[in-house]
mmCIF file as Biopython writes it, N, C-alpha, C and O atoms, coordinates in Angstrom:
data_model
#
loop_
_atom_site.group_PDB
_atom_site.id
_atom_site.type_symbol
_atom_site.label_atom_id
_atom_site.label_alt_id
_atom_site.label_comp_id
_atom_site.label_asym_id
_atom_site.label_entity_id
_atom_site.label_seq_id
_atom_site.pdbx_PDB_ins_code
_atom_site.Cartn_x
_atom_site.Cartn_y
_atom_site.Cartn_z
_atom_site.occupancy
_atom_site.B_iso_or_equiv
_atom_site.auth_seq_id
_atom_site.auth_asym_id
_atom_site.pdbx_PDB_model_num
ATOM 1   N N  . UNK A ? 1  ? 26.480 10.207 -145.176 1.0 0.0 1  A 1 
ATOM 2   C CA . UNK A ? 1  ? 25.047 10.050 -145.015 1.0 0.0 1  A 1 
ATOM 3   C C  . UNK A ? 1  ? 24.741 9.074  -143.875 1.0 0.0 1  A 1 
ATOM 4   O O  . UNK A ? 1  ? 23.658 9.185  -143.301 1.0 0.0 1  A 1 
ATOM 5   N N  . UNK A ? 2  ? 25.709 8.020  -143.461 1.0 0.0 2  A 1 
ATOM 6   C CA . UNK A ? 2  ? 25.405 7.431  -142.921 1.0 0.0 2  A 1 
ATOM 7   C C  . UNK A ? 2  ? 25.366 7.943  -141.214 1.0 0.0 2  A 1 
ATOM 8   O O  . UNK A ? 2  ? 24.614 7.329  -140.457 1.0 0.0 2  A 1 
ATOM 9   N N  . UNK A ? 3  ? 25.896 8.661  -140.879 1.0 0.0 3  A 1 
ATOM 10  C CA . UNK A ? 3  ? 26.144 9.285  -139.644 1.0 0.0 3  A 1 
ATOM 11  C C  . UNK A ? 3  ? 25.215 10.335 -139.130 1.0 0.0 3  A 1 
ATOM 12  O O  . UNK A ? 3  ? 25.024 10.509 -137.926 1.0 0.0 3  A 1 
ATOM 13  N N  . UNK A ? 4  ? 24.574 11.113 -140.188 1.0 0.0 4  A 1 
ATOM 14  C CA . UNK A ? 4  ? 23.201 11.793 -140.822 1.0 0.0 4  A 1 
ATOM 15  C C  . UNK A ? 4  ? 21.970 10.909 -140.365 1.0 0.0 4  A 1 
ATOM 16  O O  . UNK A ? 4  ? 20.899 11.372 -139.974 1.0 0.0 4  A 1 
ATOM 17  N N  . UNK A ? 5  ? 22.234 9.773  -140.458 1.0 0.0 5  A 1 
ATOM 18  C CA . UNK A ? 5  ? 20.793 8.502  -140.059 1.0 0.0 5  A 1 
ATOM 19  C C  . UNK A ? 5  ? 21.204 8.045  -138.731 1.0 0.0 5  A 1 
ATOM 20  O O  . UNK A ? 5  ? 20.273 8.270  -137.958 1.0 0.0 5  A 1 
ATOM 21  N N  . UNK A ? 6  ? 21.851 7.690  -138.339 1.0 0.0 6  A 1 
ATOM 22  C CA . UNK A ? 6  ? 22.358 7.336  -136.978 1.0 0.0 6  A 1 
ATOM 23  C C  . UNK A ? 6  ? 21.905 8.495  -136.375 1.0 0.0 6  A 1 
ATOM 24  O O  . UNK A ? 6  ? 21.018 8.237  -135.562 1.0 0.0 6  A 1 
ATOM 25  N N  . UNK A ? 7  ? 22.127 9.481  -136.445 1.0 0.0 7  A 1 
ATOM 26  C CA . UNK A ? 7  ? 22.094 11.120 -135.291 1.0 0.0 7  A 1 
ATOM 27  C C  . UNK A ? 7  ? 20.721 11.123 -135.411 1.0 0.0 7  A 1 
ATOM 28  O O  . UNK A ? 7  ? 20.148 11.087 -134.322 1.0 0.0 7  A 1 
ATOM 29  N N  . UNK A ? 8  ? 19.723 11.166 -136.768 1.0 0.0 8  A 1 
ATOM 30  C CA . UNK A ? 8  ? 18.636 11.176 -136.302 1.0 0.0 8  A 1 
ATOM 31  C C  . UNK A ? 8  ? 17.770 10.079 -135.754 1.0 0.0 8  A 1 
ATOM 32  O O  . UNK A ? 8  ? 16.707 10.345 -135.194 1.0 0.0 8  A 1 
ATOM 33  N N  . UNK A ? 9  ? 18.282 8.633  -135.930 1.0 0.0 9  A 1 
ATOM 34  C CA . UNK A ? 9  ? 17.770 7.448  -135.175 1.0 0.0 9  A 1 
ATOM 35  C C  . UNK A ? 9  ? 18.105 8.081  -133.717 1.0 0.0 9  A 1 
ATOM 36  O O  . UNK A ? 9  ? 17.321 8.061  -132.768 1.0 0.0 9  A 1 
ATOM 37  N N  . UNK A ? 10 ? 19.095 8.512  -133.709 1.0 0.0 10 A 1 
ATOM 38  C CA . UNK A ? 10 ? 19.002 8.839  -131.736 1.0 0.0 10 A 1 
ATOM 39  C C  . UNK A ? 10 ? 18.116 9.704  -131.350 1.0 0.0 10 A 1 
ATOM 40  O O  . UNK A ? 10 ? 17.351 9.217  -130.518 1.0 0.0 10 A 1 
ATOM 41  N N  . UNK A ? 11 ? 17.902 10.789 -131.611 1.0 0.0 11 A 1 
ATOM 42  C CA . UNK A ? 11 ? 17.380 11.778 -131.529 1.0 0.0 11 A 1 
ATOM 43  C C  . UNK A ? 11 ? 15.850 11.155 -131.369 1.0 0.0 11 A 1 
ATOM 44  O O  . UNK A ? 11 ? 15.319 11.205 -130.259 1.0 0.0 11 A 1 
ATOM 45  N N  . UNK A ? 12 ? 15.006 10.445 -132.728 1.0 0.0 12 A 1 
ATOM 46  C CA . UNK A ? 12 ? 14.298 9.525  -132.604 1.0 0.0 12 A 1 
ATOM 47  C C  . UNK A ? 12 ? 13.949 8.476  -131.011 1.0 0.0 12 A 1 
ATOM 48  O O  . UNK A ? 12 ? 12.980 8.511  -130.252 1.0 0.0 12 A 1 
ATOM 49  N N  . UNK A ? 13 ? 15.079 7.705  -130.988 1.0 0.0 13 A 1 
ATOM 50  C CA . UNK A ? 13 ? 15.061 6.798  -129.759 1.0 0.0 13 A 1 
ATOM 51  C C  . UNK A ? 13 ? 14.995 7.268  -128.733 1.0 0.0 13 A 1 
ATOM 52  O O  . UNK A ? 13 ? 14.329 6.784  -127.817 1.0 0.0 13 A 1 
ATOM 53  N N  . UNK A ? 14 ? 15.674 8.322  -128.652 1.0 0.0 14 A 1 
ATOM 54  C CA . UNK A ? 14 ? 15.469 9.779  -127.156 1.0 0.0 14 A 1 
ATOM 55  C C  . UNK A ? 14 ? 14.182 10.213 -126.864 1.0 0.0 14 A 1 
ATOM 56  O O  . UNK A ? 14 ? 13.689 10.248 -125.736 1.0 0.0 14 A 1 
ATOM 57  N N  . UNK A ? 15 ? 13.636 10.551 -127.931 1.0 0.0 15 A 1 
ATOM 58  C CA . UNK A ? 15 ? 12.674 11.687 -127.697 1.0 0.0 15 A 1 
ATOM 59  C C  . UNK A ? 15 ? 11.275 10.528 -127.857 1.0 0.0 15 A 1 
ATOM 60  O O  . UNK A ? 15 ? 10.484 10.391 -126.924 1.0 0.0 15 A 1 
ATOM 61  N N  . UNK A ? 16 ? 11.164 9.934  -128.864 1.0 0.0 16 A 1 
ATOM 62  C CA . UNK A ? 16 ? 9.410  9.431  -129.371 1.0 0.0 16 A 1 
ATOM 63  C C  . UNK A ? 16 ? 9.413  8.179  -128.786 1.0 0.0 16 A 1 
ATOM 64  O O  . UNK A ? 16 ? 10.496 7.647  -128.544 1.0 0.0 16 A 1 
ATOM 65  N N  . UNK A ? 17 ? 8.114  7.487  -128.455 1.0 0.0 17 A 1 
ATOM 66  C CA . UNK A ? 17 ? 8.052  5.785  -128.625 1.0 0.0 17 A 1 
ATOM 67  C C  . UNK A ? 17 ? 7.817  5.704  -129.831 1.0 0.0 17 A 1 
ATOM 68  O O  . UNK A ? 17 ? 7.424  4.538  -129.790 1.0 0.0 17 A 1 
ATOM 69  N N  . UNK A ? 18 ? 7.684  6.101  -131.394 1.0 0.0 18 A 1 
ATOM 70  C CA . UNK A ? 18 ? 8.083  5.485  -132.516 1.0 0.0 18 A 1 
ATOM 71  C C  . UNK A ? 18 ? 8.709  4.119  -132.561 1.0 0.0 18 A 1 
ATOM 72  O O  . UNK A ? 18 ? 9.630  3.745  -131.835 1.0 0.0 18 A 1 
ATOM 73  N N  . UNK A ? 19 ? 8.330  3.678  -133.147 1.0 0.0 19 A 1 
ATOM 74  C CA . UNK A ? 19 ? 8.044  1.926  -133.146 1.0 0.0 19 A 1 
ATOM 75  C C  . UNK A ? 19 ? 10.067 1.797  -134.180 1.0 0.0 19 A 1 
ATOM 76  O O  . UNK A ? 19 ? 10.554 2.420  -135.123 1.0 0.0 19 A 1 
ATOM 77  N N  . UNK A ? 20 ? 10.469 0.911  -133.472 1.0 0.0 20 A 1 
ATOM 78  C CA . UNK A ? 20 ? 11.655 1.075  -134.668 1.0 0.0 20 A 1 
ATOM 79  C C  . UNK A ? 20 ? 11.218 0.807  -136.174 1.0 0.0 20 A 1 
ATOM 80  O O  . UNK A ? 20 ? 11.453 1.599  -137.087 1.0 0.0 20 A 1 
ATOM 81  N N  . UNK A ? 21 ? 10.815 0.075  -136.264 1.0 0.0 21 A 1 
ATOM 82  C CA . UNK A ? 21 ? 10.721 -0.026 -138.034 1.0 0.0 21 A 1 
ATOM 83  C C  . UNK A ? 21 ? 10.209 1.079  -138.640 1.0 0.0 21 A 1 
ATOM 84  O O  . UNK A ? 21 ? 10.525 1.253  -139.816 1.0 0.0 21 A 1 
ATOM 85  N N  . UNK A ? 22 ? 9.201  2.185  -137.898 1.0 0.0 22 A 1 
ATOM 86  C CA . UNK A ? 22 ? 8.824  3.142  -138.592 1.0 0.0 22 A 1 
ATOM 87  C C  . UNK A ? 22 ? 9.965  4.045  -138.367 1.0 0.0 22 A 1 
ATOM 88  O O  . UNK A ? 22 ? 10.078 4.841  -139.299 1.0 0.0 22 A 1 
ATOM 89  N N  . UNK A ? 23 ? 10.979 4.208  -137.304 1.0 0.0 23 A 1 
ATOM 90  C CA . UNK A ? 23 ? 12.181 5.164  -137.412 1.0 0.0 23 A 1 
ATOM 91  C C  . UNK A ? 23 ? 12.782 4.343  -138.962 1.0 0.0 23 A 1 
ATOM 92  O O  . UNK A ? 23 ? 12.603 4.848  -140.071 1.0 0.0 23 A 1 
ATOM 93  N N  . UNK A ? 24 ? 13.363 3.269  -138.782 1.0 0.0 24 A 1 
ATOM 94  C CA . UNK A ? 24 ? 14.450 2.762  -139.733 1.0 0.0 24 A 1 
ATOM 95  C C  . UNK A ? 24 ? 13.468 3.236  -141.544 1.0 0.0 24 A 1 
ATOM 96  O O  . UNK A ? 24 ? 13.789 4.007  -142.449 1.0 0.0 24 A 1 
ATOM 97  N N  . UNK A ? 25 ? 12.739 2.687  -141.432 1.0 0.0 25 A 1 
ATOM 98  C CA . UNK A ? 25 ? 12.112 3.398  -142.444 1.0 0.0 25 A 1 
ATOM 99  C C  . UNK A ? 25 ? 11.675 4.916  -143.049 1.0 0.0 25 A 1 
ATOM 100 O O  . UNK A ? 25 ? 11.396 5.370  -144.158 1.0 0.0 25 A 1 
ATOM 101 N N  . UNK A ? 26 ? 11.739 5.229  -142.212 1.0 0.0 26 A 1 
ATOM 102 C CA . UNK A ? 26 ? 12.143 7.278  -142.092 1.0 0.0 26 A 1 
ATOM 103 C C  . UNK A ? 26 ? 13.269 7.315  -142.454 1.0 0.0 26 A 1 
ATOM 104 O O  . UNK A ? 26 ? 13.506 8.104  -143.370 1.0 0.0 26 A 1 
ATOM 105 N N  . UNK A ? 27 ? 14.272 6.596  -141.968 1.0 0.0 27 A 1 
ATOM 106 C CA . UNK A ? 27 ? 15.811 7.242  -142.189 1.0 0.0 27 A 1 
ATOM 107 C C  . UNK A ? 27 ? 16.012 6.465  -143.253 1.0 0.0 27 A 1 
ATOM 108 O O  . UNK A ? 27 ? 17.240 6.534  -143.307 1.0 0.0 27 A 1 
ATOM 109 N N  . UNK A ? 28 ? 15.711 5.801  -144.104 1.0 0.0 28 A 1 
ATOM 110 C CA . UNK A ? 28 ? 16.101 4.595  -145.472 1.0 0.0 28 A 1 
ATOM 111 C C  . UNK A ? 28 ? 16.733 3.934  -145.249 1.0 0.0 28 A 1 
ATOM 112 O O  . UNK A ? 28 ? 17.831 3.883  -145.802 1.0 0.0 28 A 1 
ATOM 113 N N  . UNK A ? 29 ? 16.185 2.744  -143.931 1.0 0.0 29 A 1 
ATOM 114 C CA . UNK A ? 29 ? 16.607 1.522  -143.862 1.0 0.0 29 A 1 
ATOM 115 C C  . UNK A ? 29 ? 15.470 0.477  -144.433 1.0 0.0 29 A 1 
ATOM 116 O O  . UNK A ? 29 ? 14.344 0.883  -144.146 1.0 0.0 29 A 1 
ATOM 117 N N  . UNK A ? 30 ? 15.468 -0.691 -145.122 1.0 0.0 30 A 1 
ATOM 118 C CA . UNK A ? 30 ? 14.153 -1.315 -145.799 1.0 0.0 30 A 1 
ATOM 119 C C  . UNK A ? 30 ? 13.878 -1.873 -144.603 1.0 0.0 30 A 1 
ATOM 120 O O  . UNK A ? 30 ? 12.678 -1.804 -144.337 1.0 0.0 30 A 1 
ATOM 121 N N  . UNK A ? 31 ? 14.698 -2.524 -143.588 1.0 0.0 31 A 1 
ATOM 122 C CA . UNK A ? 31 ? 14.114 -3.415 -142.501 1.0 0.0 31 A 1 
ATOM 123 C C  . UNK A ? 31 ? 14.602 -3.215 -140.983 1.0 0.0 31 A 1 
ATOM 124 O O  . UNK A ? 31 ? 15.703 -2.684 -140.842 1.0 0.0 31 A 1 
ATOM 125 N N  . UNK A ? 32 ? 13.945 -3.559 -139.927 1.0 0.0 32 A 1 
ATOM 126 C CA . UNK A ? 32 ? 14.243 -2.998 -138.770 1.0 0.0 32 A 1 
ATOM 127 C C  . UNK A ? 32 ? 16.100 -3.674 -138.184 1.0 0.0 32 A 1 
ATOM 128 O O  . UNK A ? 32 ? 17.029 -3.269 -137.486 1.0 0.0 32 A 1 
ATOM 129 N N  . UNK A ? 33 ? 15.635 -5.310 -139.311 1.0 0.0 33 A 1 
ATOM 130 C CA . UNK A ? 33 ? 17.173 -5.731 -138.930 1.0 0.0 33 A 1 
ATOM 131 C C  . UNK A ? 33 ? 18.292 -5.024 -139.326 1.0 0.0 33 A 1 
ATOM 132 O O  . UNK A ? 33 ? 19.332 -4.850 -138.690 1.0 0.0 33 A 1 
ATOM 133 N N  . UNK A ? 34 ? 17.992 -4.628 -140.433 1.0 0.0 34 A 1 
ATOM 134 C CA . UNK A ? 34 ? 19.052 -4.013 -141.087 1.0 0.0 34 A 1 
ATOM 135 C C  . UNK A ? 34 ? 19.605 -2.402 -140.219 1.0 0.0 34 A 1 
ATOM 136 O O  . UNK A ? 34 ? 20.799 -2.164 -140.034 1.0 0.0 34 A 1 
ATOM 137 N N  . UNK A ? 35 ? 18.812 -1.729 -139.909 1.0 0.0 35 A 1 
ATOM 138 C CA . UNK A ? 35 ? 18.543 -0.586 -138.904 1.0 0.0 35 A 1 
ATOM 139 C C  . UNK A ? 35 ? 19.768 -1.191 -137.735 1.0 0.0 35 A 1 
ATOM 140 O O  . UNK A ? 35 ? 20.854 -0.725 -137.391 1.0 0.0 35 A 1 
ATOM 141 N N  . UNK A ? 36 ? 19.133 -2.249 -137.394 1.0 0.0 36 A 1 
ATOM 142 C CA . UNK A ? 36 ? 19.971 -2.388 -135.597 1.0 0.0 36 A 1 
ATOM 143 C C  . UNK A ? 36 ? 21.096 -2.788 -135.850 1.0 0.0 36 A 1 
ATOM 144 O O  . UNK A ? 36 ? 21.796 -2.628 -134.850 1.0 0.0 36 A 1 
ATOM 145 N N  . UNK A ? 37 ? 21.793 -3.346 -136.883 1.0 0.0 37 A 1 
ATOM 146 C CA . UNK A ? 37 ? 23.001 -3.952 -137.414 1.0 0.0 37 A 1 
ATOM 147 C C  . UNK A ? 37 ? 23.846 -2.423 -137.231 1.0 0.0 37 A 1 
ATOM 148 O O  . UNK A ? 37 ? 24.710 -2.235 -136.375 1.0 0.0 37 A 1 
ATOM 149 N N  . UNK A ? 38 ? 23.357 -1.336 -138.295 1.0 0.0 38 A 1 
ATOM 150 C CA . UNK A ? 38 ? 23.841 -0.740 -138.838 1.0 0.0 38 A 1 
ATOM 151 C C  . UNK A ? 38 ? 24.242 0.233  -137.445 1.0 0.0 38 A 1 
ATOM 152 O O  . UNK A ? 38 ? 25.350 0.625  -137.079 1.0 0.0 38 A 1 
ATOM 153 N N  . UNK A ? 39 ? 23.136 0.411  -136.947 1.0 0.0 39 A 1 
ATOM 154 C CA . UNK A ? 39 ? 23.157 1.210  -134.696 1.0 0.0 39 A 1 
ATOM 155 C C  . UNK A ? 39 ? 24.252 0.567  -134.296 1.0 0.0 39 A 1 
ATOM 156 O O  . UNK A ? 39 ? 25.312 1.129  -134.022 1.0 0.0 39 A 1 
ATOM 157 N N  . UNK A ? 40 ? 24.031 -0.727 -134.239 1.0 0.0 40 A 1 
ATOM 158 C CA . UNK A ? 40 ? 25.266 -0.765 -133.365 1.0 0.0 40 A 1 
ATOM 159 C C  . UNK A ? 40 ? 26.262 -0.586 -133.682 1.0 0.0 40 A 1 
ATOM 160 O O  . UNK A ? 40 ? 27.007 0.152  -133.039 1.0 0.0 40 A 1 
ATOM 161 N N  . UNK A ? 41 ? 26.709 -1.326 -135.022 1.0 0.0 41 A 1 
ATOM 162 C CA . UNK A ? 41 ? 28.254 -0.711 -135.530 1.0 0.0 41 A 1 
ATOM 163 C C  . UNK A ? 41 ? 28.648 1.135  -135.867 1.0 0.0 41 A 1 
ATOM 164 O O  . UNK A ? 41 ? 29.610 1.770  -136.300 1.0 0.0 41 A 1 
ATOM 165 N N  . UNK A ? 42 ? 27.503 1.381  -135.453 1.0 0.0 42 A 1 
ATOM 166 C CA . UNK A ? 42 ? 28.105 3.079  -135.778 1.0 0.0 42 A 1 
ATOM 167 C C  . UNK A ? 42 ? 28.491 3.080  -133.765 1.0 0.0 42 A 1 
ATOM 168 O O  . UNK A ? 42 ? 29.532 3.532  -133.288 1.0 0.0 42 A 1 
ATOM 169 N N  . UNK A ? 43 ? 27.435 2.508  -133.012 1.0 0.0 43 A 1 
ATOM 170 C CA . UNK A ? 43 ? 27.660 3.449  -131.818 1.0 0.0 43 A 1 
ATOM 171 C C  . UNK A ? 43 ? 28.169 2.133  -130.936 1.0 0.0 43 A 1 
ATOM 172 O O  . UNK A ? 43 ? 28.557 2.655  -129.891 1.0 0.0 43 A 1 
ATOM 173 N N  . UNK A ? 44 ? 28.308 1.138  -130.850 1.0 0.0 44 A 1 
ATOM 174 C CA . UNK A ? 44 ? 28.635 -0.044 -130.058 1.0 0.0 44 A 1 
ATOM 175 C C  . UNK A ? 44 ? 27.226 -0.676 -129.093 1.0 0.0 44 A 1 
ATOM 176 O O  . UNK A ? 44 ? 27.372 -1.742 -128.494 1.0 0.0 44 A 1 
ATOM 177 N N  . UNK A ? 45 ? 26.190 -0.087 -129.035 1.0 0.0 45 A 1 
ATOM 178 C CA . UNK A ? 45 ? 25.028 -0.577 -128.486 1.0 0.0 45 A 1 
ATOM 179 C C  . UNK A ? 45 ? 23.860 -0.885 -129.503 1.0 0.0 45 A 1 
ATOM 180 O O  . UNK A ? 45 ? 23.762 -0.549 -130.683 1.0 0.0 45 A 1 
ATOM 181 N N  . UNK A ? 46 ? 22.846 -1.757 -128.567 1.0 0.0 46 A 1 
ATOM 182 C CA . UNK A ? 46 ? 21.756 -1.766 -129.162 1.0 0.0 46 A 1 
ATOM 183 C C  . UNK A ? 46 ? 20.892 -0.865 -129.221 1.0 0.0 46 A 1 
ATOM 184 O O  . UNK A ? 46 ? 21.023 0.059  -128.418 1.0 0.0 46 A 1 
ATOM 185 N N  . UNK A ? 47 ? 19.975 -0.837 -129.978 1.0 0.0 47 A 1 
ATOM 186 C CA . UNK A ? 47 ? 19.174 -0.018 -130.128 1.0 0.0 47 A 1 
ATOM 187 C C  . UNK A ? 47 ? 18.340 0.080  -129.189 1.0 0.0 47 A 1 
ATOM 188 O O  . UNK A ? 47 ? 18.130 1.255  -128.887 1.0 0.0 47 A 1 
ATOM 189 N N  . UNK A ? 48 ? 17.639 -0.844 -128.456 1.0 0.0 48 A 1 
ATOM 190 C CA . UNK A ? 48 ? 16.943 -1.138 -127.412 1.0 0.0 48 A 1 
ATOM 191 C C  . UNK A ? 48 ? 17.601 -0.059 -126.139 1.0 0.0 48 A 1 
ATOM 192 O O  . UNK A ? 48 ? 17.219 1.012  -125.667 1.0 0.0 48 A 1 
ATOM 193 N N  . UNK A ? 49 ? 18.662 -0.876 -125.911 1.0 0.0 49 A 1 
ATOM 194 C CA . UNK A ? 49 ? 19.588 -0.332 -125.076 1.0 0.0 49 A 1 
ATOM 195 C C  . UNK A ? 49 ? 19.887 1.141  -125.082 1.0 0.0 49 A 1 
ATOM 196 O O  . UNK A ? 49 ? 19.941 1.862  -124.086 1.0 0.0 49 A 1 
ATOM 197 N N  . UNK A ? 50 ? 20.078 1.502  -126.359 1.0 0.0 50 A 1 
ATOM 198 C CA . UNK A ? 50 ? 20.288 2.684  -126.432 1.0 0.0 50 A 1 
ATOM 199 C C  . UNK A ? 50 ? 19.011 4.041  -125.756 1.0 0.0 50 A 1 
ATOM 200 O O  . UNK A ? 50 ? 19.180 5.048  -125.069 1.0 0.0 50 A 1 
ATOM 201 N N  . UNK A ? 51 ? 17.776 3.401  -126.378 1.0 0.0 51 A 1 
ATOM 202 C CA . UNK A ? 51 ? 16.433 4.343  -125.928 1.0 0.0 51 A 1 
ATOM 203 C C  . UNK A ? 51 ? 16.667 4.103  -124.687 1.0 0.0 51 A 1 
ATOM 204 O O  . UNK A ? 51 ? 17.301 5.040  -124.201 1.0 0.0 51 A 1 
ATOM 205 N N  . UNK A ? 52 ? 16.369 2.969  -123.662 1.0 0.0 52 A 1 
ATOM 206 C CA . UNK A ? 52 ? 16.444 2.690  -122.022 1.0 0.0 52 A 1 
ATOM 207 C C  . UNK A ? 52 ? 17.545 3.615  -121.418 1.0 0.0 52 A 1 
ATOM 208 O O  . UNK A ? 52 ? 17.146 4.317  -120.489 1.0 0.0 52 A 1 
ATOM 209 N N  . UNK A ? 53 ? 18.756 3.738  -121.744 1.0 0.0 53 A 1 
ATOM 210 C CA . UNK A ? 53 ? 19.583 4.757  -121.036 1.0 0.0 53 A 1 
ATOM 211 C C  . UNK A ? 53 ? 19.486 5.764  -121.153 1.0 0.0 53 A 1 
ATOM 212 O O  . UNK A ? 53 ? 19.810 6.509  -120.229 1.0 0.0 53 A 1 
ATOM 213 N N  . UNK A ? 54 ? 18.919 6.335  -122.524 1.0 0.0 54 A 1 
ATOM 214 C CA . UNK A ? 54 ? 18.539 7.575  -123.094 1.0 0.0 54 A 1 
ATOM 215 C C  . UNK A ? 54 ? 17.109 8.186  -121.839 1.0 0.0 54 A 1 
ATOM 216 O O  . UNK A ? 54 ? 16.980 9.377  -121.556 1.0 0.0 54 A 1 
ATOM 217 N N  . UNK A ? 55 ? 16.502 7.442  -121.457 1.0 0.0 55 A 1 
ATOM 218 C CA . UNK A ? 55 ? 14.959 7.572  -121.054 1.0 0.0 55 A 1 
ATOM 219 C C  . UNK A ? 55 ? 15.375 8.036  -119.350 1.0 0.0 55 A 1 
ATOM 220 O O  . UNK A ? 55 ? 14.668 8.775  -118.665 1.0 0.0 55 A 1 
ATOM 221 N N  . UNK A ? 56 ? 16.528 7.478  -118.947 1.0 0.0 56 A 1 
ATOM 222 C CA . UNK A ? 56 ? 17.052 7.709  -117.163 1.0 0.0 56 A 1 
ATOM 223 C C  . UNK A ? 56 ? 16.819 8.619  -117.109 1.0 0.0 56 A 1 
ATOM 224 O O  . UNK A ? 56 ? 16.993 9.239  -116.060 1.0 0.0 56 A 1 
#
């Protein structure tokens, strides 16, 4: 499940300006910290980071 929330947080960070806490909360994270903890250890970046390269 957890890889299931990650794919659609990207997909998310790619495509919408959706605010993170309303992504992390879509995918059943309770808090945005908890969300970016969980991003980076699945993919090695931030979340931030991740939308900005996504957006080139």
């Amino acid at each position: 499940m957890h890889q299931w929330r990650i794919a659609i947080a990207m997909t998310a960070l790619k495509h919408s300006d959706e605010p993170l806490m309303s992504i992390a909360t879509r995918i059943g994270y309770l808090s945005d910290t908890a969300f970016s903890i969980a991003f980076k250890r699945a993919t090695g970046i931030s979340l931030g980071r991740y939308r900005v390269d996504q957006r080139r």
